[in-house]
N, C-alpha and C positions, 0 to 999 in steps of 0.2 A: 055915380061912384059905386065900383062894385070890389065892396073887403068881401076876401075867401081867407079861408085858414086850411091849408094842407098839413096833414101830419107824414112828414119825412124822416128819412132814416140814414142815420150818419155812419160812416165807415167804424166798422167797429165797437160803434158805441149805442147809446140808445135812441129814443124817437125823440124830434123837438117838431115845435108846432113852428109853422110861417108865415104872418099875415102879410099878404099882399091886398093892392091896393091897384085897383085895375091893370092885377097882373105883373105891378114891381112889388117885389119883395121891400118891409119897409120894418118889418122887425121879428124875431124871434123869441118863442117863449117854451121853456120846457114843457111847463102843463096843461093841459085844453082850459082849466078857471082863466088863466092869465092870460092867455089866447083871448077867450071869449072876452075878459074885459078889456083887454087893448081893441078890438074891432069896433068894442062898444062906444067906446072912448073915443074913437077915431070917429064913427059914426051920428056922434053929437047925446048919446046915450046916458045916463049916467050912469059911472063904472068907477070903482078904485082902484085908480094906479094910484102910488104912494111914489115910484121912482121919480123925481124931480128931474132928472138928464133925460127918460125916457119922453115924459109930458113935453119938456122943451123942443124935442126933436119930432115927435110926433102934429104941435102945434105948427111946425115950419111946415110940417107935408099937408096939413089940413089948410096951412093958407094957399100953397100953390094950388091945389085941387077947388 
């Protein structure tokens, strides 16, 4: 399993971070902290996410992987 975080740049607006997840995009986060612990988190790491809909949705992609 291979998480990357790209930092992208939106039309007009400012940078948001990407993690993918061998190359599917699987979620977006404004700032490299919250990057870093969503990879962490996806990774089996321990990390504070606090979003409940976010954990929910990222548990679904950790069991298909």
């Amino acid at each position: 399993m291979e998480v990357t975080v790209t930092r992208v740049k939106k039309y007009n607006a400012t940078w948001n971070n990407v993690i993918s997840v061998n190359g599917v995009p699987v979620a977006i986060a404004k700032s490299a902290h919250r990057a870093g612990q969503i990879s962490a988190y996806i990774q089996g790491l321990p990390a504070e996410v606090n979003d409940l809909w976010l954990k929910r949705e990222l548990k679904k992609i950790m069991a298909v992987i």
